[in-house]
N, C-alpha and C positions, 0 to 999 in steps of 0.2 A: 286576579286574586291578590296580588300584590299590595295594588294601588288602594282594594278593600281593609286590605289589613294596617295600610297605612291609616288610611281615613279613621278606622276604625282606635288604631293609638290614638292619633294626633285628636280627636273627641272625648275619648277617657285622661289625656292628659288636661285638655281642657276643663274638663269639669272636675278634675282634681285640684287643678291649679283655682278657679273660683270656689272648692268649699274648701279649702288651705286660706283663701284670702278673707272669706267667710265669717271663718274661725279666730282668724287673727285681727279682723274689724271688732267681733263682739268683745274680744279681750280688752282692746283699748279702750270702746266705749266703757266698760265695766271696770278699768284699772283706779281712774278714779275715786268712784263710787267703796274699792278694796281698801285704796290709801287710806283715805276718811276714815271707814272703819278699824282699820289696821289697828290703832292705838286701844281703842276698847276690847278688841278680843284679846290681844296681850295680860292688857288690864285684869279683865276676867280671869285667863286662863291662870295667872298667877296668884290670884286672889282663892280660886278654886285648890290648888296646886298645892300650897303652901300652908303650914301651918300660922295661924295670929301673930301670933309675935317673931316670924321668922318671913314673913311676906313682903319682903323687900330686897331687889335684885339691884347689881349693878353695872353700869357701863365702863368702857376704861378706853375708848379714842373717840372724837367729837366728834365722828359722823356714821356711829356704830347704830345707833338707836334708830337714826334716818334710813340707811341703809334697811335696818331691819324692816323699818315699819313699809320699804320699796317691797321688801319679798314676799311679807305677809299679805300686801296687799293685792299683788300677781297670785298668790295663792286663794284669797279670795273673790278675785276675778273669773282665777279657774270654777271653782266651789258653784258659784252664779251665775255664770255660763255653761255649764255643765249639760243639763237641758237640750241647749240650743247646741252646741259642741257634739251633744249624740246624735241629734235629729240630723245635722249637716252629714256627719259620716255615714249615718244611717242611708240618709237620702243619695249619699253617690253608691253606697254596695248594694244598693237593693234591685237594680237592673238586673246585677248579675247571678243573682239567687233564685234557686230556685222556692215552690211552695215548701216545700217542707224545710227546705234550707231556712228560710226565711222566721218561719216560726218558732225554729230551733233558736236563731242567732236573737230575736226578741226577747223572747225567755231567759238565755243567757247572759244579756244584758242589762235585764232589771234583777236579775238574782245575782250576779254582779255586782251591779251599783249596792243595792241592798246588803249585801254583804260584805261591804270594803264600808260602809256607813256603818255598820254596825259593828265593825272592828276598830275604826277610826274613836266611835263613840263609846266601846268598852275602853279603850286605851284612857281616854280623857279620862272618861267619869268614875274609872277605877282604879286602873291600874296606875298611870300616872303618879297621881295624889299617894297611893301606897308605897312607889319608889321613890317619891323626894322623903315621906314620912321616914322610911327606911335608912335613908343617906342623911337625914339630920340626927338619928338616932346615934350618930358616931360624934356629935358635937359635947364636948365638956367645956369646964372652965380656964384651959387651958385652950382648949383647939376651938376656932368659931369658923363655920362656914361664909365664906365671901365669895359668892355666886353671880355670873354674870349672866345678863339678859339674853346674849345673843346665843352664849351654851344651854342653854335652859330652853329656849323655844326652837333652836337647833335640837336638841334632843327630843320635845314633843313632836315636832317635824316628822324623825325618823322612828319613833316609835308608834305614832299615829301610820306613816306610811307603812311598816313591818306588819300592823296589828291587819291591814285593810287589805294588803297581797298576802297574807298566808291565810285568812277568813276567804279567798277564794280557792282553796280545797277542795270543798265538796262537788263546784265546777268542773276542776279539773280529773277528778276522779269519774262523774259523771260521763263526760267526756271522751276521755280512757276508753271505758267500759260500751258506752253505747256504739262508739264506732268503729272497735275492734281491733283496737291498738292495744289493748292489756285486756288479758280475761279478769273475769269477779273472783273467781279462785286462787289466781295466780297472785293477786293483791291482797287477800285472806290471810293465804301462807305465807307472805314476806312480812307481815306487821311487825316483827321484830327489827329485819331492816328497816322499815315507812321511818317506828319510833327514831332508831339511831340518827335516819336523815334529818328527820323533823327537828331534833335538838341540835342538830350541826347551824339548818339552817336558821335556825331561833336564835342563838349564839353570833352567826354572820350580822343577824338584825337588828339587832337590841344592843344595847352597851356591854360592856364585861363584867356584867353582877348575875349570878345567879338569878335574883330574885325575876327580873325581867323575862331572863330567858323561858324558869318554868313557866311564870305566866304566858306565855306567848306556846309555849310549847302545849299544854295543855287545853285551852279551847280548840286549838288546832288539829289535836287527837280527835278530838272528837267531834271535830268538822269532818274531819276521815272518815269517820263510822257514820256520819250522817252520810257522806257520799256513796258508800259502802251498801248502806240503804236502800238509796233512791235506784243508783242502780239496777237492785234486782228487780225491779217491774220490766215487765216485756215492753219491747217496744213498740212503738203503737204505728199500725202500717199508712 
């Protein structure tokens, strides 16, 4: 029994160890291809970002921009491999799953993805742009904003990231509830606590401006009550 359980590690460590190598082949093939583009989505995002006459960022040490354009471009490496990055994971858990297991963890995978893209992509195309609008609105003829590249797409960074894990809520409530780790009632009556945590951690996310925090606090609410929802259907045998 022993020497089965050995066999039996030493095979799962294996095929851990090739979809880890996997994973880390398709990045490098893809790092490239990120660098390249590195500079244009910069480009964009700042151009998007920024009002007209205030859409111009700066550097302040000669290997800030390069650097940056290294990170962005590992980030969309990840973005492009993505795909292939869930199939390889996919493809080592799913031995060990059962049918219903299996369908569950499918499901919660694209509603997942889907909704860390669609946090990621309200942050850009909204909220973002309304907080630099916000933070220039403090500029007079005395005080002018001189803003650098690397704080400015560090900041969309982390606020893309905050906006794409707290839009997985209604997951995690889901979750919760169907496998009997919190009831649906007991999560009802606490919504006065959910809110208080929900702004705590909207505040841990976002920078120290209010404005950001409601935004992020706010869809968030009511990603809860969407989960809240789904929830109440039976579950299906």
């Amino acid at each position: 029994m022993a020497d089965l359980d050995q066999e039996s590690l030493t095979y799962h460590l294996s095929e851990l160890r090739k979809t880890i190598i996997s994973i880390v082949v398709c990045l490098f093939v893809l790092f490239p291809i990120g660098y390249f583009l590195a500079p244009y989505c910069i480009d964009w995002l700042v151009r998007w970002s920024f009002p007209v006459d205030n859409a111009q960022l700066n550097f302040f040490s000669p290997m800030e921009v390069f650097i940056l354009n290294l990170k962005i471009g590992f980030v969309i490496a990840l973005i492009l491999g993505f795909p292939y990055i869930i199939y390889k994971i996919w493809q080592f858990l799913l031995p060990a799953l059962y049918d219903k297991e299996k369908k569950f963890v499918k499901t919660a995978v694209f509603c997942s993805t889907f909704l860390f893209v669609l946090g990621a992509a309200m942050c850009v195309g909204f909220v973002l742009p309304l907080i630099i609008k916000f933070s220039m609105s403090f500029a007079t003829e005395q005080i002018k904003p001189i803003l650098g590249i690397n704080n400015f797409v560090v900041l969309s960074g982390w606020l893309m990231l905050a906006f794409g894990l707290m839009f997985q809520f209604p997951i995690a409530i889901y979750f919760l509830v169907r496998f009997d780790i919190v009831s649906l009632e007991s999560l009802k009556n606490k919504r006065p606590y959910i809110v208080v945590i929900l702004l705590i951690i909207a505040a841990i996310l976002t920078p120290p401006d209010v404005v950001s925090q409601i935004l992020l606090f706010i869809p968030t609410y009511l990603l809860f009550e969407l989960g809240l929802f789904f929830a109440k259907f039976p579950k299906q045998k």
